[in-house]
Each structure stands twice: as structure tokens, then as C-alpha cells.
OpenMM code with the backbone's topology and positions (N, CA, C; nanometers):
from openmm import Vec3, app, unit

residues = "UNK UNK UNK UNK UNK UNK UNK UNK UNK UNK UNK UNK UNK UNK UNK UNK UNK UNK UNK UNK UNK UNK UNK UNK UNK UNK UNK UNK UNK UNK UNK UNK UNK UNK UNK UNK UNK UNK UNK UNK UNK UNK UNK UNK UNK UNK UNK UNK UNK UNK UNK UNK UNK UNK UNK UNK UNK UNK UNK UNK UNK UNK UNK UNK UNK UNK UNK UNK UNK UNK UNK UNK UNK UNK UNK UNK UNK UNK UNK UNK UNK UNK UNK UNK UNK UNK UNK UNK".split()
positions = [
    Vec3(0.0846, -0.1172, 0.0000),
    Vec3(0.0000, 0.0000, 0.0000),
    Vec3(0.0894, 0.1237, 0.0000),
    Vec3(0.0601, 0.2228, -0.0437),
    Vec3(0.1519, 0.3430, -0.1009),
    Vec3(0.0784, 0.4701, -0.0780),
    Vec3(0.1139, 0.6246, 0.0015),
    Vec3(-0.0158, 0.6515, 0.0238),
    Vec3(0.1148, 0.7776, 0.0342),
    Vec3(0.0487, 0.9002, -0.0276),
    Vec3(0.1144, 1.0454, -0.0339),
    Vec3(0.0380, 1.1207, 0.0817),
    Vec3(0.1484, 1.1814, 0.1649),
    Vec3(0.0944, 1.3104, 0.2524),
    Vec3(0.1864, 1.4461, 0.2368),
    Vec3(0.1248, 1.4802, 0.2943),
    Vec3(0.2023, 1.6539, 0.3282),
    Vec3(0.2535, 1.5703, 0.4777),
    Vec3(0.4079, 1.6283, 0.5065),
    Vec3(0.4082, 1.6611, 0.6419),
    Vec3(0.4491, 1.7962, 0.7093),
    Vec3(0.4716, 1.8424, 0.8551),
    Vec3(0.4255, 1.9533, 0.8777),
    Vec3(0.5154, 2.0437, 0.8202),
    Vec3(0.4645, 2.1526, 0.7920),
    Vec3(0.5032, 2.3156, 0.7009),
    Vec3(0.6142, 2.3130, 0.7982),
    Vec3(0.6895, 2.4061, 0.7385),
    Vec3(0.7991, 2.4890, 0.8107),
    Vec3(0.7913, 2.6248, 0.7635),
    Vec3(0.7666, 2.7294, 0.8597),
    Vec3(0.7649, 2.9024, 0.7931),
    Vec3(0.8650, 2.9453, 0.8331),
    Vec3(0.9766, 3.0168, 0.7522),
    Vec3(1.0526, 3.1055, 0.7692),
    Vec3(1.0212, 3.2371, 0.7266),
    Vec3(1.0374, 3.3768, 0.7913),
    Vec3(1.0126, 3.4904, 0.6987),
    Vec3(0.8701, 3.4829, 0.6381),
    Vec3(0.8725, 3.4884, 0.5129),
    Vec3(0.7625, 3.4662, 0.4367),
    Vec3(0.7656, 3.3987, 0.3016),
    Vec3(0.8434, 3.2445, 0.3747),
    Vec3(0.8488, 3.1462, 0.2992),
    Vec3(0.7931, 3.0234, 0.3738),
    Vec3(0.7225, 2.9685, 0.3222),
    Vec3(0.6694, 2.8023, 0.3613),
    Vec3(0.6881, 2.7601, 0.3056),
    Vec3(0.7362, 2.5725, 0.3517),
    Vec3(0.8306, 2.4606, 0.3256),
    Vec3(0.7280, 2.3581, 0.3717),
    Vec3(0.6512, 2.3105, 0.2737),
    Vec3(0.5727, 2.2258, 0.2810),
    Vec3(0.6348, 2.0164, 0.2032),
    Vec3(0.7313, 1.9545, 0.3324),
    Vec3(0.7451, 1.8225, 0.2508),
    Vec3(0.6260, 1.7322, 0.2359),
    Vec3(0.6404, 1.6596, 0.0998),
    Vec3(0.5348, 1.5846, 0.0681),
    Vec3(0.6353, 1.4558, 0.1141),
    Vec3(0.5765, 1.3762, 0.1323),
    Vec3(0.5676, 1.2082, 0.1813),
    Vec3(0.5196, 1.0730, 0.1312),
    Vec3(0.5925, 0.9664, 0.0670),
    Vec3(0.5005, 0.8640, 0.0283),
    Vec3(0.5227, 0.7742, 0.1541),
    Vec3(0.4417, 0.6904, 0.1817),
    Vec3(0.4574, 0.6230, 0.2977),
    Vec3(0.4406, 0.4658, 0.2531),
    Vec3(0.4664, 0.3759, 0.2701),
    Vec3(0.4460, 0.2499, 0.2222),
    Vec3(0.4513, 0.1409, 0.3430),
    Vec3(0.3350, 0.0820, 0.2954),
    Vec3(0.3501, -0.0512, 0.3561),
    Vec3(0.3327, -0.2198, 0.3201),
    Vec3(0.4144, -0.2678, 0.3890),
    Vec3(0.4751, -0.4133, 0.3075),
    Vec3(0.4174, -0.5192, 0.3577),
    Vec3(0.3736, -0.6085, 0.3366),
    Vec3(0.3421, -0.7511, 0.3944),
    Vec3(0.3488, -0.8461, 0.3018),
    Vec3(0.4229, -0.9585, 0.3761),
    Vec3(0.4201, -1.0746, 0.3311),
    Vec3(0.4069, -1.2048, 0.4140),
    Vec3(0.3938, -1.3610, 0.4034),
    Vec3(0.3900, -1.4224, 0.4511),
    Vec3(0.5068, -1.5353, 0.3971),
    Vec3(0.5927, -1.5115, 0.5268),
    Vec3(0.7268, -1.6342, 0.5259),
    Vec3(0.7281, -1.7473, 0.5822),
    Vec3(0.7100, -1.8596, 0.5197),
    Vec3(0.6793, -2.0297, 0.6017),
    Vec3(0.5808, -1.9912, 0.7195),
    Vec3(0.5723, -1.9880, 0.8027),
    Vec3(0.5057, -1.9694, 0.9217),
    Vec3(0.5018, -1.8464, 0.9929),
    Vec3(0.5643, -1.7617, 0.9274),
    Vec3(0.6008, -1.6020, 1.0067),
    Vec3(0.5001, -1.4838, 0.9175),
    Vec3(0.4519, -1.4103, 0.9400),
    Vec3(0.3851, -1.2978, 0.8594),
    Vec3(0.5003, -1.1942, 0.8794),
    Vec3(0.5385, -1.1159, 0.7660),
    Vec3(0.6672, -0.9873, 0.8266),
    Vec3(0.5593, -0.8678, 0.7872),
    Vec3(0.5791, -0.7739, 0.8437),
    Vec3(0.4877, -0.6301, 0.8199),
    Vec3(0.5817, -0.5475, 0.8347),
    Vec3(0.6179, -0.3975, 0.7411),
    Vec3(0.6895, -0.3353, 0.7469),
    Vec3(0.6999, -0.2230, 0.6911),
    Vec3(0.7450, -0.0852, 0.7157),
    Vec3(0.6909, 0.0095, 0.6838),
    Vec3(0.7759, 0.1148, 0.6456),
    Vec3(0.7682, 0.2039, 0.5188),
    Vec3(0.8402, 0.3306, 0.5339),
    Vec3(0.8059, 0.4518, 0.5177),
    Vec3(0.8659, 0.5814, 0.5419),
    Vec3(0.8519, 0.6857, 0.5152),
    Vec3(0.9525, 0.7485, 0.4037),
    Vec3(0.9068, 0.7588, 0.2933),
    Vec3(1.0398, 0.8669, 0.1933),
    Vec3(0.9983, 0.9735, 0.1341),
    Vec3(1.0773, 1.0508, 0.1160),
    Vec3(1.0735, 1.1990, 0.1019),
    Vec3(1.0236, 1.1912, -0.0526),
    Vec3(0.9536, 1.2410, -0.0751),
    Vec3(0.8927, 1.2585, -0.2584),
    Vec3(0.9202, 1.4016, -0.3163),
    Vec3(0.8902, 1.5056, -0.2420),
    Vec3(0.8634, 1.6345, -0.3183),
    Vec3(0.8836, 1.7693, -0.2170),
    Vec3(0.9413, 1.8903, -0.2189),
    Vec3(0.8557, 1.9419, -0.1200),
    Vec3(0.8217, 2.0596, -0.2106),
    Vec3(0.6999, 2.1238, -0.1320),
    Vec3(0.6214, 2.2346, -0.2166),
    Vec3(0.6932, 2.3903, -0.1277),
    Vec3(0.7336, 2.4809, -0.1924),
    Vec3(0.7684, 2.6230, -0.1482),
    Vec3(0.6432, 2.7230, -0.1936),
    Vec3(0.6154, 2.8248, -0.0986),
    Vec3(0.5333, 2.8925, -0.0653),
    Vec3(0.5949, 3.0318, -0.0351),
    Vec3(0.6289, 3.1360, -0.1427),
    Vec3(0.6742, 3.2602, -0.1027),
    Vec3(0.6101, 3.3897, -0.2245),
    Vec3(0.6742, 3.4770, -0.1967),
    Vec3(0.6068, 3.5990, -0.2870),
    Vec3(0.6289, 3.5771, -0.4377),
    Vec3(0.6910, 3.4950, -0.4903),
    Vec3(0.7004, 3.4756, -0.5987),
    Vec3(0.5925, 3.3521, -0.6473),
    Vec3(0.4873, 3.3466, -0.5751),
    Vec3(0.4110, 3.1581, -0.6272),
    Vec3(0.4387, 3.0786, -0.5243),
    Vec3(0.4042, 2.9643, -0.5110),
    Vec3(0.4111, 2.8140, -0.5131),
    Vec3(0.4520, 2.7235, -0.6154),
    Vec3(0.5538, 2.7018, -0.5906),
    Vec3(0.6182, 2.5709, -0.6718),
    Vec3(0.6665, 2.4383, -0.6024),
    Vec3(0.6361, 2.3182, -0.6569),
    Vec3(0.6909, 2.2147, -0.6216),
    Vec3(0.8216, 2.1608, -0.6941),
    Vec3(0.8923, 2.0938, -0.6074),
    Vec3(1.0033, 2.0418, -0.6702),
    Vec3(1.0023, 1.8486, -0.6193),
    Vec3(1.0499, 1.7973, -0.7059),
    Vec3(1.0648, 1.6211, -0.6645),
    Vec3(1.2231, 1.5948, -0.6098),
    Vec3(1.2271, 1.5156, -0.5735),
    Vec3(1.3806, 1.5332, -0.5381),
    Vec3(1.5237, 1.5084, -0.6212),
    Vec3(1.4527, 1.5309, -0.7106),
    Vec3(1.6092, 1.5371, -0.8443),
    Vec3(1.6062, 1.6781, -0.8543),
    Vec3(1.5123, 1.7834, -0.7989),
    Vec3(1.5104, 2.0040, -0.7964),
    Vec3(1.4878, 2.0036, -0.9282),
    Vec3(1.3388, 1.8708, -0.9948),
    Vec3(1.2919, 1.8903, -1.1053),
    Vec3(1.1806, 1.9319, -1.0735),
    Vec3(1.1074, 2.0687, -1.1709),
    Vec3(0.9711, 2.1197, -1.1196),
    Vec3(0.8702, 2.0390, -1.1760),
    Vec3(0.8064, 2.0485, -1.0291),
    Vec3(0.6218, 1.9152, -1.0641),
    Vec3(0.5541, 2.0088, -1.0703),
    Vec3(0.4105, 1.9717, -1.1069),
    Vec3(0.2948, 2.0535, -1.1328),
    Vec3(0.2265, 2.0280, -0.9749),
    Vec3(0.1475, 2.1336, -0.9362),
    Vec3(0.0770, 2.1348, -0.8172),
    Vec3(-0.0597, 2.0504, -0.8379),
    Vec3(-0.0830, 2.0617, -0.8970),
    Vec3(-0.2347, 1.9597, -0.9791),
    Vec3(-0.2341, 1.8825, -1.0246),
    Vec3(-0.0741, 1.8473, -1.0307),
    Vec3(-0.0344, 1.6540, -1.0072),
    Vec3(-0.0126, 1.5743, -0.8924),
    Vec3(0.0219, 1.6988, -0.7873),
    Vec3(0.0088, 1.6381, -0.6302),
    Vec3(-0.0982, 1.6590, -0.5735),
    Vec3(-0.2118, 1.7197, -0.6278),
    Vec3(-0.3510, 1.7713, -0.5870),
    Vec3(-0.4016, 1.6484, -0.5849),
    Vec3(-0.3702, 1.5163, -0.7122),
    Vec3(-0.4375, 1.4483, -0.7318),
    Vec3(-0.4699, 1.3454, -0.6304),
    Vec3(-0.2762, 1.3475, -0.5884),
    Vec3(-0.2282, 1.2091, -0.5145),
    Vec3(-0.2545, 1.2205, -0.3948),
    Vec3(-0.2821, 1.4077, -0.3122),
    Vec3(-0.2897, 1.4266, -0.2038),
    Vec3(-0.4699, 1.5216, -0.1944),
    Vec3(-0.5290, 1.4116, -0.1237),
    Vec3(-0.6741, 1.4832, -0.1732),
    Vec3(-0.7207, 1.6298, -0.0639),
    Vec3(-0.6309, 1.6739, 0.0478),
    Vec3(-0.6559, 1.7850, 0.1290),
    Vec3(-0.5413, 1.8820, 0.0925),
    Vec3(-0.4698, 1.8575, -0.0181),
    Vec3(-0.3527, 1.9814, -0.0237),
    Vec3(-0.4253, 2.0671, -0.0904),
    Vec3(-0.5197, 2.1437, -0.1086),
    Vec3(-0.5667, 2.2687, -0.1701),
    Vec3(-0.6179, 2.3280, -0.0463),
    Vec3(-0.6538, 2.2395, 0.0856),
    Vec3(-0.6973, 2.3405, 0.1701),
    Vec3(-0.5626, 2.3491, 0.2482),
    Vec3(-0.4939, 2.2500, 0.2394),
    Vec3(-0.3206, 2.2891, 0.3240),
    Vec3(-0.2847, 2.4386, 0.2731),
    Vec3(-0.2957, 2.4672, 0.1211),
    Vec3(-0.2192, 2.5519, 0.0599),
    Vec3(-0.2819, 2.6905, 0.0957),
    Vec3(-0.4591, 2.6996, 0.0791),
    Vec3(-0.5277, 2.7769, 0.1392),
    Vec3(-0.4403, 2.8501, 0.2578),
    Vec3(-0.4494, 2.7733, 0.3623),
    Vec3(-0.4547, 2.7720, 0.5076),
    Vec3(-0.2895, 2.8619, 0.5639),
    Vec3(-0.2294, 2.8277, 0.4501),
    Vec3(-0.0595, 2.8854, 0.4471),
    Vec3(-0.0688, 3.0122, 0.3672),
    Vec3(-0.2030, 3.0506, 0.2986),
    Vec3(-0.2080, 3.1057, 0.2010),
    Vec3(-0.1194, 3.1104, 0.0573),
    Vec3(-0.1087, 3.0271, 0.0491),
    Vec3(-0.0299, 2.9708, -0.0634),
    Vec3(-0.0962, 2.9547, -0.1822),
    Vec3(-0.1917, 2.9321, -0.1965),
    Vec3(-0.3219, 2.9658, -0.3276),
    Vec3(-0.3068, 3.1142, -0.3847),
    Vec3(-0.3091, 3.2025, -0.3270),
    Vec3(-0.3011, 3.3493, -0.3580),
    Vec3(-0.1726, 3.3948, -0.4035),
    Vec3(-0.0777, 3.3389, -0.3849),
    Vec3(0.0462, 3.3558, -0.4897),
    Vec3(0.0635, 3.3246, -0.5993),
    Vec3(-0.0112, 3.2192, -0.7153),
    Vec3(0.0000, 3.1783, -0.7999),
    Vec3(-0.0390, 3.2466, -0.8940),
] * unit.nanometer
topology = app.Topology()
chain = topology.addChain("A")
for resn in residues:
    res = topology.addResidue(resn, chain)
    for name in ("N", "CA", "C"):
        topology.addAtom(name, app.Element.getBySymbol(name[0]), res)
């Protein structure tokens, strides 16, 4: 299972540092043992300053915001809430 979040903002000045997150989880069944196991990795993070909102993935290649809108179904009110909508 594979599942995208925001985790929490960071504000400096009048910049916000919003990392995005895929989170995954593993199961399988070994002879008699079930293993369950889990991660957190860094995917994207979104910047929030007077110039826009832009996202970047972690190669500092630019993503579209309405491609992580898709994967993350409350980031338009995250972005709201930082006011980060009103820069674009």
C-alpha cells in the first residue's frame, strides 16, 4: 500500500516549506512467520513565497501542483490555510 501526505510546514520569513511524503507498507507471509513493514520517503517538497508556489521532486525537477492535488486529496486546503493559493 503506497499513500502520499504533506508533512508539517515549516515558515521562515515569508516562505513556507511544505514536505510531501510517500509512505508504504509491506506484507508478506514467510513459512510460518507474517513480516509487516513500513516506510517513510521523502517525494517532493512544495515552497510557498512571494514569488508563487512551486513544487520540486527530489532530483530540484519542477512538478505541477495539480499533479500532487491528485495524489494528495486535502492539499488545496493545506495551501489555502498557508495562504499559498493566492500567490500563484
Amino acid at each position: 500500500m503506497e499513500t502520499f501526505m504533506t508533512d508539517k510546514p515549516l515558515s521562515i520569513h515569508n516562505i513556507t516549506f511544505i514536505p510531501v511524503v510517500c509512505h508504504r507498507i509491506h506484507s508478506y507471509y514467510n513459512a510460518m512467520t507474517p513480516w509487516v513493514y513500513a516506510n517513510k520517503e521523502p517525494m517532493a517538497i512544495i515552497i510557498c513565497d512571494t514569488n508563487g508556489t512551486r513544487a520540486f521532486d527530489m532530483s530540484a525537477k519542477e512538478i505541477s501542483i495539480i499533479t500532487l492535488s491528485k495524489k494528495i486529496p486535502d492539499l488545496n486546503t493545506l495551501l489555502l490555510s498557508h495562504s499559498c493559493l493566492n500567490n500563484t
